[in-house]
MIDRENKOL-393378 format. One record per residue (C-alpha): residue in one letter; x, z, y; residue number from 1. Coordinates in nm, 4 decimals. Layout:
REM MIDRENKOL-393378
{res->A&u->X&w->Z&v->Y&n->NUM}
...
This chain:
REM MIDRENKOL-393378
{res->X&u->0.3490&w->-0.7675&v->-1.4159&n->1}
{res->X&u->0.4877&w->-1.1289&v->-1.3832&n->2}
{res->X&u->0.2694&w->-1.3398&v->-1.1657&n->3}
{res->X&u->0.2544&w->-1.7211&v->-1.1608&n->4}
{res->X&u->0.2420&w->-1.8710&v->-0.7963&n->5}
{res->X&u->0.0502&w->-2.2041&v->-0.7939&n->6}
{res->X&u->-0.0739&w->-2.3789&v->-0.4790&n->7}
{res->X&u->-0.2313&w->-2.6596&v->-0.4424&n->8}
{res->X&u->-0.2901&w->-2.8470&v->-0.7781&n->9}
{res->X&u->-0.5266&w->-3.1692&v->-0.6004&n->10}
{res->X&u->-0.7292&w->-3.2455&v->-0.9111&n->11}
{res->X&u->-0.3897&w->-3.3165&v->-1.1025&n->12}
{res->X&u->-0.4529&w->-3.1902&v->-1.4769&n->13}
{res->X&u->-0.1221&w->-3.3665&v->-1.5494&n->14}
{res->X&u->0.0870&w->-3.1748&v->-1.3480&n->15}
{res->X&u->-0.0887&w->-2.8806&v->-1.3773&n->16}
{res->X&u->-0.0866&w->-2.8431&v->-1.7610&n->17}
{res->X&u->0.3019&w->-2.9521&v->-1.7376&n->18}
{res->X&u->0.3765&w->-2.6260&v->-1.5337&n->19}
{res->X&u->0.1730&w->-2.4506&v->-1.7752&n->20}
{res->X&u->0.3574&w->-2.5552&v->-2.0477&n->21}
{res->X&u->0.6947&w->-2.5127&v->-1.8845&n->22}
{res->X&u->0.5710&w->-2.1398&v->-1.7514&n->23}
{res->X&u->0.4625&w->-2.0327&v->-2.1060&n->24}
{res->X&u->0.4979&w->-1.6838&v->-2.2046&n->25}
{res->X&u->0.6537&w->-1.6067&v->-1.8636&n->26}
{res->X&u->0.3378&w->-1.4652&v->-1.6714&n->27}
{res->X&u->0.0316&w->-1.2392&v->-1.7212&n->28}
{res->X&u->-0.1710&w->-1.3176&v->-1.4014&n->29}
{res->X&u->-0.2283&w->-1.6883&v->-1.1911&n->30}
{res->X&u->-0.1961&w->-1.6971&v->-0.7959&n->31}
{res->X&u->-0.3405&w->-1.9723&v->-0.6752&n->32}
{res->X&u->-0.2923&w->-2.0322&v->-0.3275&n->33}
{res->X&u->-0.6135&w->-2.3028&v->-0.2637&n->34}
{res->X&u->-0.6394&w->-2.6622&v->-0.2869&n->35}
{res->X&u->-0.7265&w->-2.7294&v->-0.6612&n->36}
{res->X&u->-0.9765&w->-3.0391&v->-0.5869&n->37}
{res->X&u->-0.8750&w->-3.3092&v->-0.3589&n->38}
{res->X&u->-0.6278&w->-3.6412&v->-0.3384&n->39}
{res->X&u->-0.6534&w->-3.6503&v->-0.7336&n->40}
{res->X&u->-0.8516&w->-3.8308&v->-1.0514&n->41}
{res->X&u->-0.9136&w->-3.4428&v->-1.1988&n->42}
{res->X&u->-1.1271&w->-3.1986&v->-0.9710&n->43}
{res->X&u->-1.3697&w->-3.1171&v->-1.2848&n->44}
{res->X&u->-1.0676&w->-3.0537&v->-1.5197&n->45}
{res->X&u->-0.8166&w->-2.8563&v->-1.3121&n->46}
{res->X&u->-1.1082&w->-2.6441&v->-1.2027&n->47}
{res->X&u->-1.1991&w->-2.6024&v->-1.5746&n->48}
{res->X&u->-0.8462&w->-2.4986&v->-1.6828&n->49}
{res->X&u->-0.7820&w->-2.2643&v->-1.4195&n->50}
{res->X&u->-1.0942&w->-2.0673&v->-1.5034&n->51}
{res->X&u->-0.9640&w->-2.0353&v->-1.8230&n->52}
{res->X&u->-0.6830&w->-1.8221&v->-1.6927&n->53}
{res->X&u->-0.6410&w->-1.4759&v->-1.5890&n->54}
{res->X&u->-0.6836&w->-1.5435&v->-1.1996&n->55}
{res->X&u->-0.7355&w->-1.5394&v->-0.8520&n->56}
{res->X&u->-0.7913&w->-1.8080&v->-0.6006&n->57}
{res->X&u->-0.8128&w->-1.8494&v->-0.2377&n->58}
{res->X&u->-0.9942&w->-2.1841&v->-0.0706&n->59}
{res->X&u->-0.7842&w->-2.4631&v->0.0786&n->60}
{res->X&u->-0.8592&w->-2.7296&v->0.3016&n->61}
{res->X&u->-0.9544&w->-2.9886&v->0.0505&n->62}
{res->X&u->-1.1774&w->-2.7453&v->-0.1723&n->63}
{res->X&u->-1.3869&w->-2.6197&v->0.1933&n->64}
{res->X&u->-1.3843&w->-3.0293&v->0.2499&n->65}
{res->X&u->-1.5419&w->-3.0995&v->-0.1236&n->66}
{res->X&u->-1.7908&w->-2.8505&v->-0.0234&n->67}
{res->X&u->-1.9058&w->-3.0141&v->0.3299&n->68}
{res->X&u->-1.7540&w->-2.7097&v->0.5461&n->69}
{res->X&u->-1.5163&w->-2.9429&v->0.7179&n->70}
{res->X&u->-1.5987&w->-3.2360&v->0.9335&n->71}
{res->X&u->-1.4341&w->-3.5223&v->0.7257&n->72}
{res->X&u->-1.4204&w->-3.7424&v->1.0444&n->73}
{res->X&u->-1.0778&w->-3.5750&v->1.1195&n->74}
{res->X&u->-0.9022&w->-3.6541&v->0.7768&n->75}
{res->X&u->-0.7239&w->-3.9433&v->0.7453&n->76}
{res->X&u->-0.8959&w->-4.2719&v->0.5973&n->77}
{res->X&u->-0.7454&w->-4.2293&v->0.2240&n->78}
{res->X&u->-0.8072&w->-3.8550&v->0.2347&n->79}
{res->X&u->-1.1352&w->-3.8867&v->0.3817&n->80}
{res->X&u->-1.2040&w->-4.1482&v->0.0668&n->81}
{res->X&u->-1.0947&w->-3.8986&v->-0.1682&n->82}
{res->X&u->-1.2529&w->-3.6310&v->-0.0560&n->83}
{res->X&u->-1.6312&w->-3.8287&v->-0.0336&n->84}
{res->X&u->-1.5425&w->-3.8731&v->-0.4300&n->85}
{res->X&u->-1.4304&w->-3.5586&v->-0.4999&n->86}
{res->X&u->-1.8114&w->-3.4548&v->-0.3569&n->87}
{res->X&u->-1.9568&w->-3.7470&v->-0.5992&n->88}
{res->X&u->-1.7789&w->-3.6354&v->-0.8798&n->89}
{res->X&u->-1.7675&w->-3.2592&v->-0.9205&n->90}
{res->X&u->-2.0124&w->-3.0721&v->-1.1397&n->91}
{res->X&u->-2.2742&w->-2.8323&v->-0.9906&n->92}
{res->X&u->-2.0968&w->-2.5375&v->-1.1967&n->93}
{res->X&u->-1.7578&w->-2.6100&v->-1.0293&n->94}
{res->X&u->-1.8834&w->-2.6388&v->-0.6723&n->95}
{res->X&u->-2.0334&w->-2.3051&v->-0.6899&n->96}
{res->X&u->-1.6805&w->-2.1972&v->-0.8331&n->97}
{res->X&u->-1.5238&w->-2.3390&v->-0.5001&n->98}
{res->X&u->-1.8206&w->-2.1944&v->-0.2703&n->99}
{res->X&u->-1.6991&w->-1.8337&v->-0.4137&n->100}
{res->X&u->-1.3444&w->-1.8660&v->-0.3067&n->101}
{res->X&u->-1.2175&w->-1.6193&v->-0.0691&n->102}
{res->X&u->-0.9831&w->-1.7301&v->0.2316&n->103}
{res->X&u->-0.7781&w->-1.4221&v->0.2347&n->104}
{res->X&u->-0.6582&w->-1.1865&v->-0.0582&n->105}
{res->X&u->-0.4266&w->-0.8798&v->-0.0037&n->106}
{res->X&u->-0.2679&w->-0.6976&v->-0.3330&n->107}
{res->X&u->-0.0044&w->-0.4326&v->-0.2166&n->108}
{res->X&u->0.3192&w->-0.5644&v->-0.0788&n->109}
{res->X&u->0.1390&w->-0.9870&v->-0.0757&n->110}
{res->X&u->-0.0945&w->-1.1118&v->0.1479&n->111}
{res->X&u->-0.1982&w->-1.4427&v->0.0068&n->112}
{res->X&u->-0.3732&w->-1.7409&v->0.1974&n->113}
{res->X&u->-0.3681&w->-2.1441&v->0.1692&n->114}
{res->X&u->-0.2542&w->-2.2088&v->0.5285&n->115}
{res->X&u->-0.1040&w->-1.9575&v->0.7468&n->116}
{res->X&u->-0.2201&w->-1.5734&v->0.7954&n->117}
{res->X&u->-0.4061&w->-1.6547&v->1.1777&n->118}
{res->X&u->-0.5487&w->-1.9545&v->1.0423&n->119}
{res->X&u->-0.5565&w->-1.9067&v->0.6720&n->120}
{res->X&u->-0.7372&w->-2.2630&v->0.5766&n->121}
{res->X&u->-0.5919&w->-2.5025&v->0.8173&n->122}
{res->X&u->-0.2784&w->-2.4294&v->0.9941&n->123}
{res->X&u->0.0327&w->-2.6077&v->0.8810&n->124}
{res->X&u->0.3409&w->-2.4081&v->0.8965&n->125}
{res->X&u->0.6488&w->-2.6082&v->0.9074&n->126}
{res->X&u->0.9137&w->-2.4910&v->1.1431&n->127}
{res->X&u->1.0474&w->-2.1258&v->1.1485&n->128}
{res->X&u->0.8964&w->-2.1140&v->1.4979&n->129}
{res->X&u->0.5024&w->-2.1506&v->1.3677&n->130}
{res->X&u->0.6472&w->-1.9167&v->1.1008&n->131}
{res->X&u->0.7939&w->-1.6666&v->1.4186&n->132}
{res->X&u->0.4013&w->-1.7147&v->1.5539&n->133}
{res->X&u->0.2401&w->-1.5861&v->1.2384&n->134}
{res->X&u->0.4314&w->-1.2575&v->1.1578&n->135}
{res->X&u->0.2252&w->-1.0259&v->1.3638&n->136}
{res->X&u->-0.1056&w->-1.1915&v->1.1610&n->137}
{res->X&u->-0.0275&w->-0.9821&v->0.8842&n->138}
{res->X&u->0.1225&w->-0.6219&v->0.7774&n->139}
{res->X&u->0.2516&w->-0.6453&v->0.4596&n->140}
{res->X&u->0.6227&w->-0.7287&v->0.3454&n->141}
{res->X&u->0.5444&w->-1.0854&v->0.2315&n->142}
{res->X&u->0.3020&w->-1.3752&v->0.2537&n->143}
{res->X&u->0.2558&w->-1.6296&v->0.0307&n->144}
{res->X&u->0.1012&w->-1.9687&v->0.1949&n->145}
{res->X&u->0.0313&w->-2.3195&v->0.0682&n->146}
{res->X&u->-0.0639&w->-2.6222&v->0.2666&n->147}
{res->X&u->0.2440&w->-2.8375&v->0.3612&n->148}
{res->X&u->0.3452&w->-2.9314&v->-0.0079&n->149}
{res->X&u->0.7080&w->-2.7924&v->0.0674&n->150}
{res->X&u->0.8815&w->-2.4887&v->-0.1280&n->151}
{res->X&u->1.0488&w->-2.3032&v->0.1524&n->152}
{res->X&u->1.0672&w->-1.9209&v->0.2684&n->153}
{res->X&u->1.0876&w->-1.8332&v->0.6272&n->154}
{res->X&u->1.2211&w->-1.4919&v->0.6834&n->155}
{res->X&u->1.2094&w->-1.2318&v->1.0051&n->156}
{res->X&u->1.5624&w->-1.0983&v->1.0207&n->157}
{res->X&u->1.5083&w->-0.9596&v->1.4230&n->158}
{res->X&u->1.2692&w->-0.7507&v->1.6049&n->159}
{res->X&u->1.2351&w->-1.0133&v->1.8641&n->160}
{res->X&u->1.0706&w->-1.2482&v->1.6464&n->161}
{res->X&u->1.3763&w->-1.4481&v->1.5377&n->162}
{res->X&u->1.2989&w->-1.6287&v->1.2264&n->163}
{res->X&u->1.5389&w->-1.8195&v->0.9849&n->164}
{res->X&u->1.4585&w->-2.1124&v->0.6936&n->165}
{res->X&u->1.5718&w->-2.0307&v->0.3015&n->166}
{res->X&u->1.5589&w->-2.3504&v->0.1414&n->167}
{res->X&u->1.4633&w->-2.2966&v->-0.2291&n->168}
{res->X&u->1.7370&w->-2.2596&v->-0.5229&n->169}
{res->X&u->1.5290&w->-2.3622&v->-0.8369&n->170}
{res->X&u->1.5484&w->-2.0918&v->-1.1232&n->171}
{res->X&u->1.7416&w->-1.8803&v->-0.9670&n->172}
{res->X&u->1.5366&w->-1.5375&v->-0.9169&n->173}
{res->X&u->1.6645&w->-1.3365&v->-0.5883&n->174}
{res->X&u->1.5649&w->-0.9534&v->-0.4929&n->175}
{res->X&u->1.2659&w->-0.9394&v->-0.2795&n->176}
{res->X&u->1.3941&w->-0.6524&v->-0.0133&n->177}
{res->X&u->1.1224&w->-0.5813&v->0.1929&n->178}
{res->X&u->1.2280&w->-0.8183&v->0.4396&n->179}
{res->X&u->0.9599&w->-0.9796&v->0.5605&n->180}
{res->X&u->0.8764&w->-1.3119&v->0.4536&n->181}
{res->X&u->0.6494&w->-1.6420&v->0.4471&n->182}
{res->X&u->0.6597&w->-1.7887&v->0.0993&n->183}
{res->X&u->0.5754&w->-2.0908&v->-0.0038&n->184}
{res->X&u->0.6078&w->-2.1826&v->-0.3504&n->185}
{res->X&u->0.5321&w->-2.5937&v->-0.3179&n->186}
{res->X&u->0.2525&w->-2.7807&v->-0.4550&n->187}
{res->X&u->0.2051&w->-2.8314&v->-0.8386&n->188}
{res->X&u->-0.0204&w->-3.1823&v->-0.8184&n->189}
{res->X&u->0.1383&w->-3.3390&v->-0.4914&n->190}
{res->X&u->0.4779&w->-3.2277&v->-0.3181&n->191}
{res->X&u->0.5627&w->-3.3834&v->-0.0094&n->192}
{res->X&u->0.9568&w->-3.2986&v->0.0143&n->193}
{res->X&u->1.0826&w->-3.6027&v->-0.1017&n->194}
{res->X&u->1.0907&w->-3.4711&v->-0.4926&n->195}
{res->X&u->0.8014&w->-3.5673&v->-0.7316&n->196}
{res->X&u->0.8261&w->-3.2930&v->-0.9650&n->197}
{res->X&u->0.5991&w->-3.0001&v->-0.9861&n->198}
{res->X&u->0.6671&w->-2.7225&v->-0.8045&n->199}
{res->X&u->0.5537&w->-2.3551&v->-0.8453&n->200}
{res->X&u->0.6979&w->-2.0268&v->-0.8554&n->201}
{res->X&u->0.7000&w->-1.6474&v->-1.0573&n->202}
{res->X&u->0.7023&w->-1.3039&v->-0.8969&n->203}
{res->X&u->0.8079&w->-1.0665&v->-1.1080&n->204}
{res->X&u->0.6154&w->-0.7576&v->-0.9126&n->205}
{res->X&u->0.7750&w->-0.4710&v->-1.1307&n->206}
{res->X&u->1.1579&w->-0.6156&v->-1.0602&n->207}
{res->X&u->1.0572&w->-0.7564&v->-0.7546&n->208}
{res->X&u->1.2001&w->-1.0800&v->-0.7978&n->209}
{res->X&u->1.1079&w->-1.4085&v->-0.6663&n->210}
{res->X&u->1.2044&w->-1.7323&v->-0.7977&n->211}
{res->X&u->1.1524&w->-2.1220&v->-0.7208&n->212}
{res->X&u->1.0554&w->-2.3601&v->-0.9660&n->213}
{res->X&u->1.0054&w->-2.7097&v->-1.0324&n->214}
{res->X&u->0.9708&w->-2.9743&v->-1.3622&n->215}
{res->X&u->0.8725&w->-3.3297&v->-1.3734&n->216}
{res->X&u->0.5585&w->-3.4771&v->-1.5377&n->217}
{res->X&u->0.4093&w->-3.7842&v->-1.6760&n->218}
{res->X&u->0.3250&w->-3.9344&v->-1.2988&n->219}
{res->X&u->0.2131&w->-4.2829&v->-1.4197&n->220}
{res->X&u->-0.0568&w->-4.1271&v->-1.6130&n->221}
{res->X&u->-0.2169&w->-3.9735&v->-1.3380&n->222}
{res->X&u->-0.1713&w->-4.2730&v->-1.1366&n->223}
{res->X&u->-0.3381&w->-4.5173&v->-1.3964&n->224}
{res->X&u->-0.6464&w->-4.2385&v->-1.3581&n->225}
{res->X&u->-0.6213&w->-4.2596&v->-0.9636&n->226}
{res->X&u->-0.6127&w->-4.6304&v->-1.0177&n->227}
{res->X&u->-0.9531&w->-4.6402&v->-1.2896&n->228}
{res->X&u->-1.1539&w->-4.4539&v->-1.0478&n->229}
{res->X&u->-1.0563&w->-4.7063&v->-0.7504&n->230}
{res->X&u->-0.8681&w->-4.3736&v->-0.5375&n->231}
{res->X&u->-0.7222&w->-4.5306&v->-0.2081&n->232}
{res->X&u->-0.3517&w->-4.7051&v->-0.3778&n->233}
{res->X&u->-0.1484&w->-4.5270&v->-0.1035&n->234}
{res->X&u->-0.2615&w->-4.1616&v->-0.2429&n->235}
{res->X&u->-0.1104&w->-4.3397&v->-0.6007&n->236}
{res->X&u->0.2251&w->-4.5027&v->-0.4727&n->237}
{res->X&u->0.2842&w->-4.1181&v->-0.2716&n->238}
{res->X&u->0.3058&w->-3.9509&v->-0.6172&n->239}
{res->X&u->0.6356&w->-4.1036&v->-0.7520&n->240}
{res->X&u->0.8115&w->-4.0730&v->-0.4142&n->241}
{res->X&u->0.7240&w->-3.6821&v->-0.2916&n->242}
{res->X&u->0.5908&w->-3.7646&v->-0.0024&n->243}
């Protein structure tokens, strides 16, 4: 079975049907690693698509924040904007899709979560030594995280905890081999690694192959949606520049 690894979308139907389109015929089951609704002018729409797929889904940050379980008062001023009209916006049918989400998924060699394993809807791994930290928080081979926007893999190559960075090498699949690992395959609706373009990722579980992906979309058209529903102009501008 091929799997298609998404992570967070943030209410961006233009980016997400662009990785559909460019991951056609190359996947029979959807990963999403959390964050569909937030930042973005399309929480009803990417919700609606991605029910329309053979999935599962795991809640992020900005889905538990649609849904009131966070305390807003700690996101910044834009996010905290977006996320008050994500609230106003979504339909009653799509919150309870987001109140169903599950925070942690195992399926044989993956554990899957949006964050990190020891704090699976909040904690921001970004260095190999938060990776080192959140090793013994899970027991399979591999983990596959979302959160920080940024493709990367961090890998355990010593007993003692020693952890190392792979940077990503787009479309070009490599052998999982059991080592363990903390994958992240980068965000489809708003990377933050200095490169605009989608990013997302395929597993191939029988070959056990992983491989990096990204592909550009029509930005300005999400912008001039961010920009009809009055979103804060900083969460626009961020889209072109990947950060």
């Amino acid at each position: 079975m091929r799997i298609l690894v998404i992570s967070d979308i943030h209410a961006n139907l233009t980016a997400f049907e662009t990785v559909l389109a460019d991951a056609k015929g190359e996947w029979d089951f959807v990963w999403c690693l959390g964050d569909v609704v937030g930042y973005g002018p399309d929480p009803n729409e990417c919700v609606e698509l991605l029910n329309t797929l053979p999935h599962l889904c795991l809640a992020g940050n900005h889905d538990w924040a649609a849904l009131g379980r966070l305390d807003i008062r700690t996101f910044n001023p834009d996010a905290r904007r977006a996320v008050e009209w994500t609230q106003e916006t979504l339909k009653p049918q799509n919150v309870a899709y987001l109140e169903a989400l599950p925070v942690t998924f195992v399926i044989g060699d993956y554990t899957l979560v949006h964050a990190s394993p020891r704090e699976p809807v909040w904690e921001y791994i970004l260095e190999p030594l938060v990776a080192a930290l959140n090793f013994p928080h899970f027991e399979t081979p591999y983990c596959f995280v979302g959160h920080t926007h940024q493709p990367v893999i961090y890998e355990l190559y010593s007993d003692n905890g020693d952890t190392r960075t792979r940077e990503p090498h787009y479309r070009q699949a490599f052998a999982l081999d059991k080592k363990r690992q903390i994958v992240n395959p980068g965000s489809v609706g708003q990377p933050r690694d200095q490169n605009p373009d989608a990013a997302y990722a395929i597993v191939d579980l029988e070959k056990e192959t992983f491989e990096h992906r990204r592909i550009p979309y029509a930005i300005p058209e999400v912008q001039k949606r961010m920009r009809q529903y009055k979103l804060p102009e900083r969460l626009v501008t961020r889209l072109e520049h990947g950060w």
